[in-house]
C-alpha positions as CSV (number, residue, x, y, z in Angstrom):
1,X,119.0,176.3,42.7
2,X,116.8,173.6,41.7
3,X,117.5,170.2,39.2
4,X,117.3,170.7,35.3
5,X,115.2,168.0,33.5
6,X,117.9,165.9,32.8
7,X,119.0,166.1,36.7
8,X,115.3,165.1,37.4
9,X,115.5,162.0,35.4
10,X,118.9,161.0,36.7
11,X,117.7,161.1,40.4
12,X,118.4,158.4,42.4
13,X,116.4,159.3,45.2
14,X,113.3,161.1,43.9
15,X,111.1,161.2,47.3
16,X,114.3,162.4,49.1
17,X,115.1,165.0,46.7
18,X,111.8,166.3,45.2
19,X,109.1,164.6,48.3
20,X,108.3,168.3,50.1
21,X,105.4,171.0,48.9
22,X,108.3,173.3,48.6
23,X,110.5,170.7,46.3
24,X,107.3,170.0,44.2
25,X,106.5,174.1,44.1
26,X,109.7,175.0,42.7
27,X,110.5,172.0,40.0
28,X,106.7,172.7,39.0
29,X,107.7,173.6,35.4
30,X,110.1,171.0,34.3
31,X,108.2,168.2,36.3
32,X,105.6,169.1,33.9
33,X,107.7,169.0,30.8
34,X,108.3,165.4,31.2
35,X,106.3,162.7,28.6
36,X,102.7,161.2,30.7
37,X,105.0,157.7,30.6
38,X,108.4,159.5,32.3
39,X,105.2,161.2,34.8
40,X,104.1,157.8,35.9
41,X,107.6,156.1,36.4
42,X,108.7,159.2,38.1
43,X,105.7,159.0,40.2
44,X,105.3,155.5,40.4
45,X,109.3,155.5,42.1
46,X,108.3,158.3,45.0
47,X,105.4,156.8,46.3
48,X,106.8,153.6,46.7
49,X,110.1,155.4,48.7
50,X,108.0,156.7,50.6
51,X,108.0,154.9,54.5
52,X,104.8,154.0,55.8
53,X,105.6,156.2,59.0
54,X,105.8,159.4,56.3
55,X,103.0,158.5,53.9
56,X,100.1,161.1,55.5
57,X,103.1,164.1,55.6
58,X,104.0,163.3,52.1
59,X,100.3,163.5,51.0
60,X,99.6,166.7,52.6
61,X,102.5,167.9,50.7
62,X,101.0,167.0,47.4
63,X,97.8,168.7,48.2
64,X,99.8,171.7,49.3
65,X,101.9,171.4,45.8
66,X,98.1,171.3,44.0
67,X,97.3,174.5,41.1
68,X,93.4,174.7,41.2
69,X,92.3,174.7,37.4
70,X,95.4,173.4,35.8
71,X,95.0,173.0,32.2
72,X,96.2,169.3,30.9
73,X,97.6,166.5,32.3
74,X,100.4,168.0,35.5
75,X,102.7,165.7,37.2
76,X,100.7,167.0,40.3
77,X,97.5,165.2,39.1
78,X,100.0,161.8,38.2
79,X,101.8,162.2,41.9
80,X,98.3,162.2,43.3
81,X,96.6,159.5,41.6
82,X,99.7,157.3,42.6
83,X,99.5,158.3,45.9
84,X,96.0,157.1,46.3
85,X,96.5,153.7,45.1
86,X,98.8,153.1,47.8
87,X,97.0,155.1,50.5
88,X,94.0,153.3,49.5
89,X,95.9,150.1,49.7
90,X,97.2,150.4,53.4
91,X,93.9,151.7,54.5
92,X,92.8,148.1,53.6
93,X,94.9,146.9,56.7
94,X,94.6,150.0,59.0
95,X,92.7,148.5,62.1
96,X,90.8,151.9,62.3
97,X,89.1,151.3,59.3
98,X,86.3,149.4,60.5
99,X,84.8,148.6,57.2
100,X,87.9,148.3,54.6
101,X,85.8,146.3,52.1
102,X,84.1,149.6,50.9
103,X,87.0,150.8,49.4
104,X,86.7,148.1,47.2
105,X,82.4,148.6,46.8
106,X,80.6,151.1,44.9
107,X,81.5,154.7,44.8
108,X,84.9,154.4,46.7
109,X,86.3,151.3,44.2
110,X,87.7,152.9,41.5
111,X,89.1,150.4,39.2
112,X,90.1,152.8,36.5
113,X,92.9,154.3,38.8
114,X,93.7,150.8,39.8
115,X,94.3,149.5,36.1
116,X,96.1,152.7,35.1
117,X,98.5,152.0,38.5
118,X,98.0,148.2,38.7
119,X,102.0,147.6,38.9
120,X,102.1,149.7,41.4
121,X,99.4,148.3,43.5
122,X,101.1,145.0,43.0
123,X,104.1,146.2,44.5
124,X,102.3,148.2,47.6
125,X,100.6,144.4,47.6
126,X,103.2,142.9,47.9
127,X,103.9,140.3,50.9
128,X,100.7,142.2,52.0
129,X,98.2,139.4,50.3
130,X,97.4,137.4,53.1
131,X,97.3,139.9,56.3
132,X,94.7,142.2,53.6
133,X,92.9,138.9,52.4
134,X,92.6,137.2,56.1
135,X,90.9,141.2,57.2
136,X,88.7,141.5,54.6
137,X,88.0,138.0,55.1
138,X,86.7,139.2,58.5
139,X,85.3,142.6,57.8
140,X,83.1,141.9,54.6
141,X,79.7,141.0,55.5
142,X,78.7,137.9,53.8
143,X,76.2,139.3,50.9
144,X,79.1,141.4,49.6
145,X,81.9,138.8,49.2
146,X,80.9,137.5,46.1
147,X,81.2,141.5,44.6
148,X,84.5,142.5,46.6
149,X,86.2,139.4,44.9
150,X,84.8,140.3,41.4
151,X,86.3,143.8,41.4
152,X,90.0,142.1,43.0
153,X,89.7,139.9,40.2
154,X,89.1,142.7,37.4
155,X,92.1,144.4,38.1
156,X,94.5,141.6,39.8
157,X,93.5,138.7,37.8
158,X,96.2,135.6,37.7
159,X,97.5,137.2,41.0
160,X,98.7,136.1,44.2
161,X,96.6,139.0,45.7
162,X,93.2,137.6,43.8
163,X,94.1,134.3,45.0
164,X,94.3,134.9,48.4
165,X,90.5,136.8,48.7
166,X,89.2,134.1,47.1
167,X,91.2,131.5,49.7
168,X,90.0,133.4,52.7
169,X,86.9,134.2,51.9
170,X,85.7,130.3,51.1
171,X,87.1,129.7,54.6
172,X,85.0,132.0,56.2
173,X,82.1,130.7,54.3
174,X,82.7,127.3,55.9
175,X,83.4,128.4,59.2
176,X,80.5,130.3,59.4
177,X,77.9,127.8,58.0
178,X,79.6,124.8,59.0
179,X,82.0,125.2,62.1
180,X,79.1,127.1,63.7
181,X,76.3,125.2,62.0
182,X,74.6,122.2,63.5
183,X,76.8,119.8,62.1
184,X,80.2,121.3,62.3
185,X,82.3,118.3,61.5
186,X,80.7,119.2,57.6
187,X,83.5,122.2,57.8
188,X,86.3,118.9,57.8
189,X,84.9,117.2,55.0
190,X,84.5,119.8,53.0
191,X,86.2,120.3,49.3
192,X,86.9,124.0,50.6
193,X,88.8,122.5,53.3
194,X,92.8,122.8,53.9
195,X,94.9,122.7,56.7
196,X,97.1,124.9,54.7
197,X,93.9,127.6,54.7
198,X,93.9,127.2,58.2
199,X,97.3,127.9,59.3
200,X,97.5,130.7,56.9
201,X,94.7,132.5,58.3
202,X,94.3,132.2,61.9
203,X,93.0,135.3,62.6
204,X,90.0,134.1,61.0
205,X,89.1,131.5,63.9
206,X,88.6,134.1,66.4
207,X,84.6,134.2,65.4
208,X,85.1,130.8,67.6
209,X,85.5,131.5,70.4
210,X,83.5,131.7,73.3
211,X,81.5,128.8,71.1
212,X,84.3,126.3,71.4
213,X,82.1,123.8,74.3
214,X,79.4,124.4,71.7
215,X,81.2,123.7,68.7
216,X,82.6,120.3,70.9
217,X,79.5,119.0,71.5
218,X,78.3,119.3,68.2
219,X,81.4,117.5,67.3
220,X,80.7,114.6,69.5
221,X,77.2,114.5,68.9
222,X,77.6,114.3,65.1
223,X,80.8,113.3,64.2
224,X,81.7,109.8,63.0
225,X,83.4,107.8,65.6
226,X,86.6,107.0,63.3
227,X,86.8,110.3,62.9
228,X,87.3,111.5,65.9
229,X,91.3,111.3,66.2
230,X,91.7,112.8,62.7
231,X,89.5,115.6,64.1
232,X,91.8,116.5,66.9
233,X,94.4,116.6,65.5
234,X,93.4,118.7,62.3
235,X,91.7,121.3,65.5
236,X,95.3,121.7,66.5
237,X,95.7,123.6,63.1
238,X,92.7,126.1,63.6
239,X,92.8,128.6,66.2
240,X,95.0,131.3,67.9
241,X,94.7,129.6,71.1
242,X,94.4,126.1,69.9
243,X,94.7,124.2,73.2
244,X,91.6,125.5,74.5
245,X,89.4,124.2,71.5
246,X,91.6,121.1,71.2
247,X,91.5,120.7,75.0
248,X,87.4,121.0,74.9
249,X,87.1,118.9,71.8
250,X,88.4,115.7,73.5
251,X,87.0,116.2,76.3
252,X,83.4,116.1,74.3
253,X,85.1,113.1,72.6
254,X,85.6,111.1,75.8
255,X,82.3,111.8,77.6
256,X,80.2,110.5,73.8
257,X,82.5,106.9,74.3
258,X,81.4,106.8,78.1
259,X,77.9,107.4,77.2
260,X,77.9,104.1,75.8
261,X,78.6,102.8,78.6
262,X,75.6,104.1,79.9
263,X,73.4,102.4,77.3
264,X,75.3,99.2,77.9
265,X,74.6,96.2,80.1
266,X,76.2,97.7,83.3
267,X,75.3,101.5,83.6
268,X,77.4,101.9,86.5
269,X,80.8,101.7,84.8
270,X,79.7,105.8,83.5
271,X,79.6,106.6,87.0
272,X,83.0,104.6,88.4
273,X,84.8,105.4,84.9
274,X,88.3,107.5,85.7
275,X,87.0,109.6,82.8
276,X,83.7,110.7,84.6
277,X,83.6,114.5,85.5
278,X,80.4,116.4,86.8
279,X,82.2,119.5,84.7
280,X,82.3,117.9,81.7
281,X,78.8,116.3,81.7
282,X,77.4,119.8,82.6
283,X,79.4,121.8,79.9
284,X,78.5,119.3,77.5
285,X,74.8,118.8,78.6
286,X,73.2,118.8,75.2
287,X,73.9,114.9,74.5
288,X,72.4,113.4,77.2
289,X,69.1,114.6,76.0
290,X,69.7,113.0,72.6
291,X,71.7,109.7,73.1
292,X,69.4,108.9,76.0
293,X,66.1,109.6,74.8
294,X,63.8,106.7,75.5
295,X,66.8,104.9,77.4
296,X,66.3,106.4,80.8
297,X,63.8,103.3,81.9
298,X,65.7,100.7,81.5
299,X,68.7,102.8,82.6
300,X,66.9,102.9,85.8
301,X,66.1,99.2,85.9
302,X,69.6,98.4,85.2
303,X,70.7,100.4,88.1
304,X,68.2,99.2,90.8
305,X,70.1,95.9,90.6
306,X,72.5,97.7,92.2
307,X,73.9,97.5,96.4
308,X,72.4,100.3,98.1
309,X,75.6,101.4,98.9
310,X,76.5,102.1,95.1
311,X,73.1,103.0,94.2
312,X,73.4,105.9,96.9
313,X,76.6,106.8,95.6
314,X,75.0,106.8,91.9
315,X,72.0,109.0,93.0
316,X,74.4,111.9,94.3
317,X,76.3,112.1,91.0
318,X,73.1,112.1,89.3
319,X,72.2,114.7,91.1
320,X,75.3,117.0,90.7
321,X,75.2,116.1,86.8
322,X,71.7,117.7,86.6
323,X,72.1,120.9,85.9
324,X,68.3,121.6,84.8
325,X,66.5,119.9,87.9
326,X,63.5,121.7,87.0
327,X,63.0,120.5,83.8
328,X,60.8,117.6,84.3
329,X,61.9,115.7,80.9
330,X,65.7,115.7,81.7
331,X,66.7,112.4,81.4
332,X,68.5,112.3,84.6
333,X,65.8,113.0,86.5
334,X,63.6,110.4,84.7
335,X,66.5,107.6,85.3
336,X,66.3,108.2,89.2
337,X,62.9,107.6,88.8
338,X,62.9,104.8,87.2
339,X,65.3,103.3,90.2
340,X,64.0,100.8,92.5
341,X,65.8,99.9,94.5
342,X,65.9,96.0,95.9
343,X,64.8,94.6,99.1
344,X,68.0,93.5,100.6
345,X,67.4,90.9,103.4
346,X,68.6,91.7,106.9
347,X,70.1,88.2,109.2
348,X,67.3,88.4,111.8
349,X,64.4,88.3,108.8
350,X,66.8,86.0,106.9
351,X,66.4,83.5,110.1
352,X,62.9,84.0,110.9
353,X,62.2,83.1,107.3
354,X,64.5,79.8,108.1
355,X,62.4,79.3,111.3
356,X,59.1,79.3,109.7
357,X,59.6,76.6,106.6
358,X,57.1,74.5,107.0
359,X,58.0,70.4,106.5
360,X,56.1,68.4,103.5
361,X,52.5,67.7,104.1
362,X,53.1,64.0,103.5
363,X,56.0,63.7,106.0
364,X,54.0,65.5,109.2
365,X,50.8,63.9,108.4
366,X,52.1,60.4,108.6
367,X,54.7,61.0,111.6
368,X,52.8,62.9,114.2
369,X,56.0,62.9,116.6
370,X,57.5,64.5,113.3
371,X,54.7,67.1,114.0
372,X,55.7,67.8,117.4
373,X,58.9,68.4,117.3
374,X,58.0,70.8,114.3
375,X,55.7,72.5,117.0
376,X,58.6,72.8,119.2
377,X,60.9,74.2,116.5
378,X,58.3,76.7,116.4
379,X,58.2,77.6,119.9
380,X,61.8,77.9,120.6
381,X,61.9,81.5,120.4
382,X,58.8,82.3,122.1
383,X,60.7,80.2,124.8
384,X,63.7,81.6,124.4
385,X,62.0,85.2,125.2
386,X,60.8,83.4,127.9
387,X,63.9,82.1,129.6
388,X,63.9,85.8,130.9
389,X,61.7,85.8,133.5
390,X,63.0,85.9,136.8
391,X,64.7,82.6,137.8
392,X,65.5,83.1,141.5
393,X,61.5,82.3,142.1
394,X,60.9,79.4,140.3
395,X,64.1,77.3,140.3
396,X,62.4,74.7,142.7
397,X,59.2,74.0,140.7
398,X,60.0,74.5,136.9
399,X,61.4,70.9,136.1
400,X,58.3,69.4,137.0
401,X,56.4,72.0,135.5
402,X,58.4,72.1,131.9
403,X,57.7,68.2,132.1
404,X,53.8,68.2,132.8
405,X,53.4,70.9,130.4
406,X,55.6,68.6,128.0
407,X,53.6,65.6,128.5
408,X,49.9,67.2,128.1
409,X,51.1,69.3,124.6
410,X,52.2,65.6,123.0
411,X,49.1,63.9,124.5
412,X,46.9,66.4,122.7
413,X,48.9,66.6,119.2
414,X,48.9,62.6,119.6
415,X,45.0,62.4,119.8
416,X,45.3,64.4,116.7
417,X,45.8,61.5,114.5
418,X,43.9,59.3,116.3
């Protein structure tokens, strides 16, 4: 036997009691006797028992409850219109609806239903604001975001729900054309910007990544120096795996301050800095090309100062940092050659050079024993290479040889200056 009206309206559990096609077949009539307002509370109070897990059973048995060409206003057509607000609502954050937002677009948005059930919504919203925001957020294409926050804000105006689009949505916008712009340290200056926004919709930062050694070097390139530190530590705040980006950032960080070390006075300090890494150079290649440009010359002078020993040492990590050694306008490849390296002096040259200074013309031209023993000076190592002869032939004749030889070479440099 089945509940009176006034049993009905005294239910404490409505979905329990009345939430099958058969419960809904058989209390047909007095469901239908009840005022449109009692039809909507009724309603409003058995959609809103109903679990998630039990929501698609509990809509096929309203369909199966349905009387085709019912005259007036049933509590079938009330039970169904509430149900749709709240299927509609969780099919917002089903992760098999691919595109969500057009449930809030054109034919499918139905804001009359939404107005006439807008308490409900709010409550099916409820706690709900943010994961439904952050995934239309993500889903929305960009041309439609201004429209899908119109319609939110035509039937939840002055709500946490309307709020939230409108939060998520302006981060998107600035991570979009500013974290993956040119100059993506705009996206921390801008008025839009809140570390609050970013913590409370992380999910949004996943368009990031595999661009974070971009997104780095942008940073470094373009970024302020003093801001630097505020920007790492603000990056901790943005994504789901903030270590990596954070990790990357500061590594584009350092590498910019040891660039200037390249355009300083001693070049070589880039090369012997603790910092210096082929990896990060090579992931972050896109500087070189723009802090160095018309540097590479004197670059190369600087360097050709250097002991061959460095300089070789130098010329390999230039090599290993090159990672486009065919492109003839890389500006590693223009430094090498710009390097010279110096002449370095070995001992034997360095005394030959010794052995050949000639004295002052005005000293040997007065003295001319002066210029004799110059001449001597000269032919000690022709002598020298001489001594090597074999001695064990001419040890009986060479004194008096070595002195007539002696005596005829100062005779003739004497007549000289006759």
């Amino acid at each position: 036997m089945g509940y009176t009206l006034d049993e009905i309206q005294g239910l404490q559990n409505p979905y329990k009691d009345l939430g099958t096609g058969d419960a809904l077949a058989e209390h047909r009539e007095g469901l239908d006797q009840l005022s449109a307002e009692q039809k909507k509370e009724l309603a409003t109070r058995m959609v809103l028992e109903c679990p998630e897990g039990e929501l698609k059973s509990f809509g096929r048995a309203i369909e199966a409850a349905r009387v085709p060409h019912a005259d007036g206003q049933t509590f079938h057509s009330v039970l169904a219109e509430a149900y749709e607000v709240k299927n509609r609502i969780h099919a917002l954050l089903d992760k098999r609806n691919k595109n969500p937002h057009l449930l809030l677009l054109n034919k499918e948005f139905d804001e009359k239903l939404f107005n006439n059930y807008r308490e409900l919504a709010l409550q099916v919203l409820d706690n709900n604001e943010t994961a439904i925001a952050e995934r239309l957020a993500l889903t929305t294409p960009s041309e439609s975001h201004d429209q899908v926050a119109q319609n939110v804000e035509g039937i939840f105006s002055n709500t946490l729900f309307a709020s939230k689009i409108n939060q998520a949505f302006a981060l998107k916008r600035d991570i979009d054309h500013l974290l993956l712009g040119d100059n993506p340290d705009e996206f921390f200056s801008s008025l839009e910007y809140s570390i609050d926004s970013c913590q409370e919709f992380p999910g949004l930062f996943k368009v990031i990544e595999q661009n974070e050694s971009s997104i780095a070097a942008k940073l470094a390139l373009h970024a302020p120096r003093e801001k630097h530190s505020i920007i790492s530590r603000s990056i901790q705040n943005l994504a789901p795996t903030p270590d990596v980006f954070a990790t990357k950032v500061r590594s584009a960080f350092t590498l910019r301050r040891d660039i200037d070390l390249l355009l300083g006075d001693k070049p070589e300090r880039f090369f012997t800095s603790r910092d210096f890494s082929v990896d990060a150079c090579l992931e972050f290649s896109i500087l070189f090309p723009v802090l160095l440009k018309s540097h590479e010359h004197s670059i190369g002078e600087k360097l050709s100062l250097l002991d061959s020993k460095t300089l070789s040492d130098i010329n390999r990590k230039l090599e290993m940092i090159n990672g486009a050694a065919h492109d003839q306008s890389s500006p590693f490849r223009l430094i090498a050659a710009s390097i010279v390296p110096k002449q370095e002096t070995s001992p034997a040259q360095q005394s030959s050079a010794e052995v050949t200074v000639s004295e002052p013309a005005s000293s040997t031209s007065s003295n001319p024993n002066t210029v004799f023993q110059s001449v001597l000076r000269k032919r000690t190592p022709e002598l020298s290479r001489s001594a090597t002869l074999a001695q064990s032939s001419m040890d009986s004749d060479s004194d008096s040889d070595s002195d007539n030889e002696d005596d005829d070479c100062y005779s003739k440099f004497c007549s000289l200056f006759k």
